[in-house]
C-alpha positions in Angstrom: -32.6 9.3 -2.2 -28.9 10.3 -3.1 -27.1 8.8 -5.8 -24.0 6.4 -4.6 -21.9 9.2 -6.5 -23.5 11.7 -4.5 -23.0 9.9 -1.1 -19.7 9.0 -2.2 -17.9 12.5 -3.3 -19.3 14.1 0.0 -17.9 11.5 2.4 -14.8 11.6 0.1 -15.0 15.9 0.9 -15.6 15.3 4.6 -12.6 12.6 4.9 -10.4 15.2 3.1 -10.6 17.7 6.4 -9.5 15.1 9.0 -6.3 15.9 10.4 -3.5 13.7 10.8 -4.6 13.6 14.9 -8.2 12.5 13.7 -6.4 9.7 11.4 -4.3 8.4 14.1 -7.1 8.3 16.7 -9.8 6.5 13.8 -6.5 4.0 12.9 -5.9 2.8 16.7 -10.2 2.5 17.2 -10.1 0.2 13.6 -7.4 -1.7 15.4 -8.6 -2.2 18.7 -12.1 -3.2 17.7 -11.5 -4.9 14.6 -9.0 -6.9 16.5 -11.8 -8.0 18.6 -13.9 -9.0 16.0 -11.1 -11.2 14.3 -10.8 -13.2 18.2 -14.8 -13.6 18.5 -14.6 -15.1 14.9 -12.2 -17.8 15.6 -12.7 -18.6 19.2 -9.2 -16.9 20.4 -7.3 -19.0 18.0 -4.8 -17.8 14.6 -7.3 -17.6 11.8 -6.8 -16.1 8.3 -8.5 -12.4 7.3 -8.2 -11.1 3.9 -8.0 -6.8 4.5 -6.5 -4.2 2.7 -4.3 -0.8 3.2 -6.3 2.1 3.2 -4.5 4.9 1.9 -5.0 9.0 1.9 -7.9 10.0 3.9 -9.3 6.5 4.2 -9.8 5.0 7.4 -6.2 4.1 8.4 -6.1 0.4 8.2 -2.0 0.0 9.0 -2.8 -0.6 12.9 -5.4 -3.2 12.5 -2.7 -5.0 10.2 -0.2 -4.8 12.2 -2.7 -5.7 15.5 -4.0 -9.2 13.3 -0.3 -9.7 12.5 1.5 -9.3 16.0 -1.6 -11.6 17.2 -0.9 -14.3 15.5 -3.4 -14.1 12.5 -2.8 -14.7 8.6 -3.0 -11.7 6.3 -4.6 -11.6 2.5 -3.9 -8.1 1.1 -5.9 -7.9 -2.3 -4.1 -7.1 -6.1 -5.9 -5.8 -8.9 -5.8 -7.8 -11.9 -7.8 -7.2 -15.6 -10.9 -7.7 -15.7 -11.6 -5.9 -12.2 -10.4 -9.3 -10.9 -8.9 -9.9 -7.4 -6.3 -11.8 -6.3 -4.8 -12.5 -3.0 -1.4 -12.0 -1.8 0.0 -13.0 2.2 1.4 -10.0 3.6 3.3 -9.0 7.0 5.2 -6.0 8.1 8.1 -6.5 6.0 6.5 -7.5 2.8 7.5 -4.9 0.3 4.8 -3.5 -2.0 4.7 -2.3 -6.2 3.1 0.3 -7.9 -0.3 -1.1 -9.1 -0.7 -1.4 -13.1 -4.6 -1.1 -13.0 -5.1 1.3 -10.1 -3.4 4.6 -8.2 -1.8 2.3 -5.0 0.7 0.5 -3.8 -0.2 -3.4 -3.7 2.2 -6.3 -1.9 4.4 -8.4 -3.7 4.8 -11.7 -3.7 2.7 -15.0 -5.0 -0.9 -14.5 -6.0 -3.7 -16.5 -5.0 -7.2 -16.5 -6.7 -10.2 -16.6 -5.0 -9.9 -20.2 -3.6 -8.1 -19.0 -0.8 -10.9 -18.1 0.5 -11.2 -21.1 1.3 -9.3 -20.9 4.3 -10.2 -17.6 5.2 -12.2 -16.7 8.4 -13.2 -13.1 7.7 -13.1 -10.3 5.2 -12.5 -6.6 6.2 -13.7 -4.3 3.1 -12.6 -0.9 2.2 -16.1 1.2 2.0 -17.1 5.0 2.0 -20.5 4.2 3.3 -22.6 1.7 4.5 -26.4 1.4 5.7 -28.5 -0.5 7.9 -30.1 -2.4 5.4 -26.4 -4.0 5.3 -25.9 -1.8 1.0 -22.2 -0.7 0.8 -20.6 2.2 -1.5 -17.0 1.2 -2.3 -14.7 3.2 -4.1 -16.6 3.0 -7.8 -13.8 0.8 -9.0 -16.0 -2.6 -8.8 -13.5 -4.8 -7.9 -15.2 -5.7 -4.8 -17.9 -5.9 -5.9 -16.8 -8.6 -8.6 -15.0 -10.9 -5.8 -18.0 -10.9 -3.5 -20.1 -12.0 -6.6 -17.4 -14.6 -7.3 -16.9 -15.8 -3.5 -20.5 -16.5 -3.9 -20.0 -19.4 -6.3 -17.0 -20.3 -4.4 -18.6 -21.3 -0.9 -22.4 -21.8 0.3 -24.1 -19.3 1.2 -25.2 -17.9 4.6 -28.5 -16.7 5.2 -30.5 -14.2 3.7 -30.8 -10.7 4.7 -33.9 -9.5 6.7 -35.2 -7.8 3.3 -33.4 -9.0 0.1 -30.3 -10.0 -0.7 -27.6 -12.8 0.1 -25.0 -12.1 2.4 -21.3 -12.8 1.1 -20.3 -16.6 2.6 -17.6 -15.1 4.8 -18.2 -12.9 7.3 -17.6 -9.0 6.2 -16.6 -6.0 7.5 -16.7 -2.8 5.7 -14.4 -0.5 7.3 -15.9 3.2 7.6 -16.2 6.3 10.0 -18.6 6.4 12.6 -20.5 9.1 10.4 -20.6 6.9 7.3 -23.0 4.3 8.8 -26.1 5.5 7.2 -30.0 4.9 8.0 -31.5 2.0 6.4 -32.2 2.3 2.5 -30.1 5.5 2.1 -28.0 4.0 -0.4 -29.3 2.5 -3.6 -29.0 -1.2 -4.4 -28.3 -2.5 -7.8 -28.4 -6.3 -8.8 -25.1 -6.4 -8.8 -24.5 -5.2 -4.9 -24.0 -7.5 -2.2 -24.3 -6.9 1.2 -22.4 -6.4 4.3 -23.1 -7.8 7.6 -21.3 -5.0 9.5 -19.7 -2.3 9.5 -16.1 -1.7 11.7 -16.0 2.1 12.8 -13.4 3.5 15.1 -16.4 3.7 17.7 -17.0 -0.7 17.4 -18.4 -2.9 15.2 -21.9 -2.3 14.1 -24.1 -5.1 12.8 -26.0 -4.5 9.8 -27.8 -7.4 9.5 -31.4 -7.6 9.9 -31.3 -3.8 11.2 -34.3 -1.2 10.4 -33.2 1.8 13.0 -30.8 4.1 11.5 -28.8 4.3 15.2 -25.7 3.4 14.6 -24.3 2.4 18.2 -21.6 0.2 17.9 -22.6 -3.6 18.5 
């Protein structure tokens, strides 16, 4: 089995030879279907999603901002504090953004929420550069998210297991990926300290992790 380092610097490689075409074609896909995932999760009606801006070669996230926005849905756009914490900040189009302290991005300005508004959240879309079927994620080796899915656990109840091991966060999740970075199950290492994902959003669809052994990653 590869290393998460290992999975992570290749996919990082392979994202660095998309062209600007390929990024505007993946951003509109992340859009379309993750806007359909945010309407199945609250029955049609304005909910509240916390996402992120993806950056570089990252799956462009700026459509399905902009989509959730213009349909009517509440934004939570994350900062980093010390400590690898998270907190929350409500975004739109014309928030205006800051230089990051702790990390190389640009992060929204305003008032920062902890992790209690979560409480009101519906849904959390998560910046990944891989996923498998048996629902393990590879973020970007920062932690953070890793920190807040631990600490969203205390927050709310949790949902139910995993087919194997492993709670899933209490929110619905998304990691957001490219079609090629959903990976067959057990291809990417756990550690106690993981938590899983229940999907994955690709520019092809959604496709749900949970309880999965096949490595086909057909959008569901």
């Amino acid at each position: 089995m590869a290393s998460k380092e290992d999975i992570r610097t290749s996919h990082r490689a392979r994202r660095a030879t998309l062209t600007p075409a390929g990024l505007e074609a993946a951003g509109a896909g992340i859009a379309r279907h993750g806007l359909a995932w945010a309407t199945s999760l609250t029955g049609g009606n304005q909910g509240t999603f916390a996402a992120y801006l993806g950056v570089g070669a990252e799956p462009p996230t700026l459509p399905l901002l902009a989509a959730l926005h213009a349909a009517g849905h509440q934004l939570l756009l994350p900062v980093c504090e010390p400590g690898l914490a998270l907190s929350w900040v409500y975004w739109t189009p014309s928030s205006t953004s800051v230089r990051s302290r702790y990390a190389p991005i640009q992060e929204p300005a305003g008032y920062r929420h902890d992790t209690t508004v979560m409480r009101h959240a519906d849904g959390i879309f998560l910046p990944a550069t891989a996923v498998d079927f048996t629902g393990n994620r590879i973020g970007q080796g920062g932690g953070y998210y890793d920190k807040f899915l631990a600490a969203l656990g205390t927050l709310l109840p949790p949902r139910t297991p995993m087919s194997d091991v492993g709670l899933l966060p209490p929110l619905p999740t998304a990691a957001i990926v490219y079609d090629s970075e959903v990976l067959p199950a057990g291809s990417i290492p756990a550690e106690s300290f993981d938590r899983k994902v229940a999907a994955a959003l690709t520019p092809a669809g959604l496709v749900q992790l949970e309880g999965r052994a096949s490595g086909d990653a057909r959008p569901g």
